[in-house]
C-alpha positions as CSV (number, residue, x, y, z in Angstrom):
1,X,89.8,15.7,123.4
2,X,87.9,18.0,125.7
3,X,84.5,16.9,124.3
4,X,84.5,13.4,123.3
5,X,81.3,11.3,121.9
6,X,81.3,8.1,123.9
7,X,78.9,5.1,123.5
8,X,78.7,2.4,126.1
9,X,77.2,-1.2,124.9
10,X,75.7,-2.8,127.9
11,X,73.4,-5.7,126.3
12,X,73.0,-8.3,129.2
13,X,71.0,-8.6,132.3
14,X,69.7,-5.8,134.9
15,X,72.6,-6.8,137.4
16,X,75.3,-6.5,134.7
17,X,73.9,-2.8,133.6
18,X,74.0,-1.8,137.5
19,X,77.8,-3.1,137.8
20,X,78.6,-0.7,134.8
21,X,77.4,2.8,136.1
22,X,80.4,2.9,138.6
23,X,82.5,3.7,135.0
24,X,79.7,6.1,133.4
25,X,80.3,7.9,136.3
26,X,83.9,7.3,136.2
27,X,83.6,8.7,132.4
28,X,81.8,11.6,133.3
29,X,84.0,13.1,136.1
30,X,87.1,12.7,133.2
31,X,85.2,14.2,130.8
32,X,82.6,16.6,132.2
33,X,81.7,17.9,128.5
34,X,81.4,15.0,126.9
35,X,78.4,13.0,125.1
36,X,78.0,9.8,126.6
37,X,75.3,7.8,125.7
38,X,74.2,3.8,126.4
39,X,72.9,1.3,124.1
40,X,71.3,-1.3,126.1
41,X,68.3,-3.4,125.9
42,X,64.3,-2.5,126.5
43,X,64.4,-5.3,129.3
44,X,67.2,-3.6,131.3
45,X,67.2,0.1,130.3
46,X,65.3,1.6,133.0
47,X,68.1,0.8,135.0
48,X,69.9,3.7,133.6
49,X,67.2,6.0,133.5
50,X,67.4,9.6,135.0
51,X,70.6,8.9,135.6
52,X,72.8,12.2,135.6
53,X,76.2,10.3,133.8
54,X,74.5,9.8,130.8
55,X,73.2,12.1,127.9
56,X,71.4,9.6,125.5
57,X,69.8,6.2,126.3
58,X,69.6,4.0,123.3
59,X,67.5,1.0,123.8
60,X,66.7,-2.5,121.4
61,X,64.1,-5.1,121.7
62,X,65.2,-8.8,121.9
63,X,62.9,-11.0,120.2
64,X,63.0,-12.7,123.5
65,X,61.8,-10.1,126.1
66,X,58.6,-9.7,123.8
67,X,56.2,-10.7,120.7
68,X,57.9,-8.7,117.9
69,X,58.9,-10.3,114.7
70,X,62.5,-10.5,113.5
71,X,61.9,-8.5,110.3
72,X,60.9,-5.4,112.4
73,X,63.8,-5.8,115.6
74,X,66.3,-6.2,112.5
75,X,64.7,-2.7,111.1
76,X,64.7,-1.5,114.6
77,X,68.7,-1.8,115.0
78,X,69.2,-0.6,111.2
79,X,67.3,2.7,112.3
80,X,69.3,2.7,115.9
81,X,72.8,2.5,114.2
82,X,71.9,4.8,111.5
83,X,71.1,7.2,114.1
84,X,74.3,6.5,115.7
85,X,76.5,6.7,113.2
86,X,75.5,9.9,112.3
87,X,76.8,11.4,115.4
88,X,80.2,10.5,114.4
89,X,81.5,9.2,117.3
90,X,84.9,9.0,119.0
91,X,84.4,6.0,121.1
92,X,82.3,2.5,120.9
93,X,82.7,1.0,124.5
94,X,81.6,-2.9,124.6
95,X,81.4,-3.0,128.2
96,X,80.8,-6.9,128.7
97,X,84.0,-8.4,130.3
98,X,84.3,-11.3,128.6
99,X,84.9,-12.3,125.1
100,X,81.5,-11.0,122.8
101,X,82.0,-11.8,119.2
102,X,78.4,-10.5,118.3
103,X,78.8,-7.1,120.6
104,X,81.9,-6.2,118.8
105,X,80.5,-6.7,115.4
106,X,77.5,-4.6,116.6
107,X,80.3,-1.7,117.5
108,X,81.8,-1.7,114.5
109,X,78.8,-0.8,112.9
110,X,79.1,2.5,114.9
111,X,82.1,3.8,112.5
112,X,83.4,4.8,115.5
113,X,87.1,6.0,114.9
114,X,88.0,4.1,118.5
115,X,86.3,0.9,119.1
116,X,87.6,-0.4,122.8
117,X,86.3,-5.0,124.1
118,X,87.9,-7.2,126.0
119,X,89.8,-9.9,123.7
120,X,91.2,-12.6,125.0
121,X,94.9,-12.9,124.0
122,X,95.7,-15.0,120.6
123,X,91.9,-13.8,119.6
124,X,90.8,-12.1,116.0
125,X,89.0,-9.4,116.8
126,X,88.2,-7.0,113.8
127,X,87.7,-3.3,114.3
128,X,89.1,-3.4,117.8
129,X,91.5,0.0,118.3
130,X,91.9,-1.0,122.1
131,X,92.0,-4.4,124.1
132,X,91.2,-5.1,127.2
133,X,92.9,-8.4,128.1
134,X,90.7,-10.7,129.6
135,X,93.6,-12.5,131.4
136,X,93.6,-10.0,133.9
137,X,90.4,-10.1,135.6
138,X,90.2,-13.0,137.5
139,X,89.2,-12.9,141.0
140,X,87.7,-9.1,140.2
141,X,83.9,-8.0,141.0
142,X,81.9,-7.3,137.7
143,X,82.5,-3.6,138.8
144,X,86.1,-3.9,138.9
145,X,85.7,-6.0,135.8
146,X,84.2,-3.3,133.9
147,X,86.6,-0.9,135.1
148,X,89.6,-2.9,133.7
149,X,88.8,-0.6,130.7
150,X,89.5,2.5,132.7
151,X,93.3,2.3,131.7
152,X,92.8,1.9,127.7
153,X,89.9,4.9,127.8
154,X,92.6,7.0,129.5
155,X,90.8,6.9,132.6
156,X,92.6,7.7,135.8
157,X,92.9,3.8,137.7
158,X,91.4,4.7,141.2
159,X,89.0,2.1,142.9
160,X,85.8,2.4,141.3
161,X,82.8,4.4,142.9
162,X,79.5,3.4,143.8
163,X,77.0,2.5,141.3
164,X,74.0,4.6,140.6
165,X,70.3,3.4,140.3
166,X,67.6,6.8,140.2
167,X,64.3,5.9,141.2
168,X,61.5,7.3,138.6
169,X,59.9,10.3,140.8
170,X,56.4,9.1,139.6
171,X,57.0,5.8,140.7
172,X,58.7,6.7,144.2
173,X,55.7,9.1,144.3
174,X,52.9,6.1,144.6
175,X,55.4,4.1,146.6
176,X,55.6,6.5,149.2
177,X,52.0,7.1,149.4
178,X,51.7,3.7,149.8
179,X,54.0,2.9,152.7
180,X,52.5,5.9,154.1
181,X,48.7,4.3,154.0
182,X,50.4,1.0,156.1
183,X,51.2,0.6,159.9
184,X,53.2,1.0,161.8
185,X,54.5,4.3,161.0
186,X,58.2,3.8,162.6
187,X,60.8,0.9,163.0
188,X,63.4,0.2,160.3
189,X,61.6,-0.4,156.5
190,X,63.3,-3.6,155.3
191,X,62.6,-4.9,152.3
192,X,62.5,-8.8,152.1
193,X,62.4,-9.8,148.2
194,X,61.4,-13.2,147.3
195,X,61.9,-13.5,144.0
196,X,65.2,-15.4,142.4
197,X,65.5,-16.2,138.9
198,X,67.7,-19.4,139.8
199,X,66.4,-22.5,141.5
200,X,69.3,-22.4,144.2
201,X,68.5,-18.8,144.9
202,X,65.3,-19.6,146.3
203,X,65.2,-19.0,150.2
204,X,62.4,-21.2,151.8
205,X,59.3,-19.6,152.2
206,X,58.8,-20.5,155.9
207,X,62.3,-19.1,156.6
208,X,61.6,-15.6,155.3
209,X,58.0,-16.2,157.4
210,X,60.6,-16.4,160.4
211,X,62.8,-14.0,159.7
212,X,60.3,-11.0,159.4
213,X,58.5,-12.3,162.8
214,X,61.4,-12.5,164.2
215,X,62.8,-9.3,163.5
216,X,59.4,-7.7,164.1
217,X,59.1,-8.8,167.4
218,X,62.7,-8.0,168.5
219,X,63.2,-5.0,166.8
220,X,60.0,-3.5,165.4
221,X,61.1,-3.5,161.7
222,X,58.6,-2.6,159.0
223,X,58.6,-5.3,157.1
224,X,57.8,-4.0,153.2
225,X,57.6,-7.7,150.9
226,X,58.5,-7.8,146.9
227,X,58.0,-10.0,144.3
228,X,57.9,-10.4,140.1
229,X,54.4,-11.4,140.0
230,X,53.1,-14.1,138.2
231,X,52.6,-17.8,137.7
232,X,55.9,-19.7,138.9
233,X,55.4,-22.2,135.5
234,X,55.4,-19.0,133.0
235,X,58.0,-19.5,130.6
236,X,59.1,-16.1,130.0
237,X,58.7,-14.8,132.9
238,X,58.1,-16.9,136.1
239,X,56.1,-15.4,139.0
240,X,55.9,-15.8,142.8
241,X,52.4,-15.1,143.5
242,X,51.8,-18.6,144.9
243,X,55.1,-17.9,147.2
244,X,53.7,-14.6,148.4
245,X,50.6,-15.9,149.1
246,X,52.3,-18.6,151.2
247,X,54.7,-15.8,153.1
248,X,51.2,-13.8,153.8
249,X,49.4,-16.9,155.5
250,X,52.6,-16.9,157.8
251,X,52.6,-13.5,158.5
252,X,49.3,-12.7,159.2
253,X,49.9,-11.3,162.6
254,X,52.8,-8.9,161.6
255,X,52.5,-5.2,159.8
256,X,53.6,-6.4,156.4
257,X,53.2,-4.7,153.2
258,X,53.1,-6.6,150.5
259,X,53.8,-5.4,147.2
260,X,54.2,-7.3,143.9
261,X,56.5,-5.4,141.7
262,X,55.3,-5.3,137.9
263,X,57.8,-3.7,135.9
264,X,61.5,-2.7,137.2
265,X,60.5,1.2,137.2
266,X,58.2,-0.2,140.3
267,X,60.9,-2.5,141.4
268,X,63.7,0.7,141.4
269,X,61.0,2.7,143.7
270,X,60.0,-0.3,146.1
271,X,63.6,-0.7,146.7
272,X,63.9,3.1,146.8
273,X,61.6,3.6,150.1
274,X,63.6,0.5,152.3
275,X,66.3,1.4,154.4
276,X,67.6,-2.1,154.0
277,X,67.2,-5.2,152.2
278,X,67.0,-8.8,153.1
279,X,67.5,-11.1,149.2
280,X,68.9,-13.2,147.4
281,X,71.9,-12.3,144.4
282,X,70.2,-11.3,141.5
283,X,69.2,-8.3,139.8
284,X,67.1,-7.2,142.6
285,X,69.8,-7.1,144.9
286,X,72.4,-4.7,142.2
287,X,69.9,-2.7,142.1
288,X,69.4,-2.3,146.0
289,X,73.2,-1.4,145.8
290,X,72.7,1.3,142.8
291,X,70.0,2.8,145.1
292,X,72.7,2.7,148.0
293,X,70.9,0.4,150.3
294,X,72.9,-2.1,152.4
295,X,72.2,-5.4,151.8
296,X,71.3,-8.9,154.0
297,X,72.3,-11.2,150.6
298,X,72.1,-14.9,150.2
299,X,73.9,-16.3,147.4
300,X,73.3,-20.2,146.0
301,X,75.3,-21.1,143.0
302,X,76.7,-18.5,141.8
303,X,80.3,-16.7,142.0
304,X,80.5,-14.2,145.5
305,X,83.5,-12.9,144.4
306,X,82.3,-11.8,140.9
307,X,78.9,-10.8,141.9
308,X,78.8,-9.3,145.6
309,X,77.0,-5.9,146.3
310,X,79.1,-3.1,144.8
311,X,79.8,-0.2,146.9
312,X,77.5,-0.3,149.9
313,X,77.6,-2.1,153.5
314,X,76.5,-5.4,153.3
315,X,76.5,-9.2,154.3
316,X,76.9,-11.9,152.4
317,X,75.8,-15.2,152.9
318,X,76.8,-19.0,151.2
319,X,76.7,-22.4,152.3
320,X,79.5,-24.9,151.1
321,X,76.8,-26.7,149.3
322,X,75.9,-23.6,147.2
323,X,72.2,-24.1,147.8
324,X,70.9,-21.2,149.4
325,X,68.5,-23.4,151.0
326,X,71.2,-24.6,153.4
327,X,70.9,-21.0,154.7
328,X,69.8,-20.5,158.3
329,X,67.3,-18.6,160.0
330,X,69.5,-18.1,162.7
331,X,72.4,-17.1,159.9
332,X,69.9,-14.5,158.7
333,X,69.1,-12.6,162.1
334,X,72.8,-12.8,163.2
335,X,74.1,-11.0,159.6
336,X,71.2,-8.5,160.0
337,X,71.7,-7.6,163.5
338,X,75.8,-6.8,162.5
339,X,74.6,-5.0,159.5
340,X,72.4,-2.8,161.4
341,X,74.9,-2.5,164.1
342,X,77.7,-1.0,161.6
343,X,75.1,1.6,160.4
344,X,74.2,2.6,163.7
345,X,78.1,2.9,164.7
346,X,79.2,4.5,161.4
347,X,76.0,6.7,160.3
């Protein structure tokens, strides 16, 4: 099939969207001609967007991510599938690696004549053409993961490539500008983000206060801070205004720019103009790798195996306690200084 029409379903988090571009790209260099489009969600689509695997982004609302009533988002998804289905595709991909009930019902929907999920052996799964046993990806990133499906899709089974974040040029535009208004003009832009979603994730404020003076005085680094603002007790989305404000008091004798990222367009071009970044895992931190950046990243209670940087230089950091606050300074500086180090000997 020279042309196929492919849909990828990609419904989680930013970080899980970012591990899945290493097989649209995988999918587009097997299939140059084809249509391959990617239903995802309105919180994590821009990840995907002006990316050059894709044809066709597809995004839902979650009654979560927003005040929408159920009656509408269930209108919403009838509209997107009839859309859909009326393309008459070849291929439904749910992309998730592990076992999604609710995604796989949403693919069949598709009336897709090849429906392809990972099913976990013994398991009912209705409409399913192709499996994709779950038993075999233990101790695998969530790139490799993903790519697990590369056999079933007829995919050749190299190691996968890099993933792939584009910035959005009006975006990177204002960012520019902006690190161009700031001082000094040279040294190495490293981004320091302080934002984690988890409670373990969260790096000390003071530390990050000693890491950029530190690295400021040695080394003459640009020091460009990020953060989702916001109030830290807002439910839906919890903020780290406070946190920044704290990191500026500490800093006030060092060149920093500080920047509060408000959407994850602005996130994708703040990330976009560092040449490396200093953060905890997260979504944050895929997306650093998408963009290419190599990575300083502290990881608290969550799997480094699974979840570590995809396809870029980087160092990764995690106490046997699995509290990233065990985390040293001194830990910090020494993984920067090799990570800086390898760039400078392999360009």
């Amino acid at each position: 099939m020279s042309s196929p029409r492919i849909l990828v379903i990609r419904r989680d988090n930013i970080g899980d969207l970012v591990c899945t571009t290493p097989l649209l790209r995988a999918l587009r260099a097997h299939h140059p001609n084809a249509w391959i489009g990617v239903l995802a969600n309105s919180y994590n689509a821009p990840v995907l967007e002006g990316n050059p695997d894709i044809d066709q982004l597809i995004a839902y609302r979650k009654h979560k991510h927003g005040a929408v009533g159920r009656i509408e988002l269930l209108l919403e998804r009838l509209r997107i599938v009839r859309a859909l289905r009326a393309l008459k595709l070849d291929w439904v991909i749910a992309a998730t690696p592990g076992w999604q009930p609710r995604t796989i019902a949403l693919a069949r929907w598709m009336g897709a004549r090849r429906l392809a999920a990972f099913v976990p052996a013994g398991a009912r799964a209705r409409g399913v053409t192709d499996r994709i046993a779950l038993e075999s990806l233990a101790g695998l990133s969530e790139v490799e993961q993903v790519m697990a499906a590369a056999p079933v899709l007829g995919l050749p089974t190299e190691p996968p490539p890099p993933a792939r974040v584009v910035a959005d040029p009006a975006s990177l535009a204002r960012m520019t500008a902006l690190l161009a208004s700031s001082r000094p003009a040279r040294g190495l832009r490293v981004g320091v983000h302080i934002s984690a979603r988890k409670p373990s994730q969260r790096w000390p404020i003071e530390r990050f206060a000693q890491v950029i003076r530190q690295l400021h005085e040695t080394q003459g680094i640009r020091p460009i801070v990020l953060w989702a603002p916001g109030d830290t007790d807002n439910p839906m989305h919890p903020g780290d205004d406070a946190r920044a404000e704290a990191l500026r008091g500490l800093t006030r004798d060092c060149p920093v720019l500080f920047h509060p990222t408000r959407s994850l367009r602005e996130l994708i071009a703040a990330v976009a103009i560092c040449d490396v970044m200093v953060l905890a895992d997260g979504g944050a931190m895929h997306v650093a790798a998408g963009l290419g950046k190599p990575i300083v990243c502290l990881f608290g209670q969550s799997d480094a195996t699974r979840w570590r940087p995809w396809g870029v230089p980087f160092r990764l950091l995690q106490a046997p306690s699995h509290q990233v606050s065990d985390i040293t300074v001194a830990q910090v500086i020494e993984s920067y200084n090799g990570l800086v180090g390898s760039m400078v000997e392999h360009p």
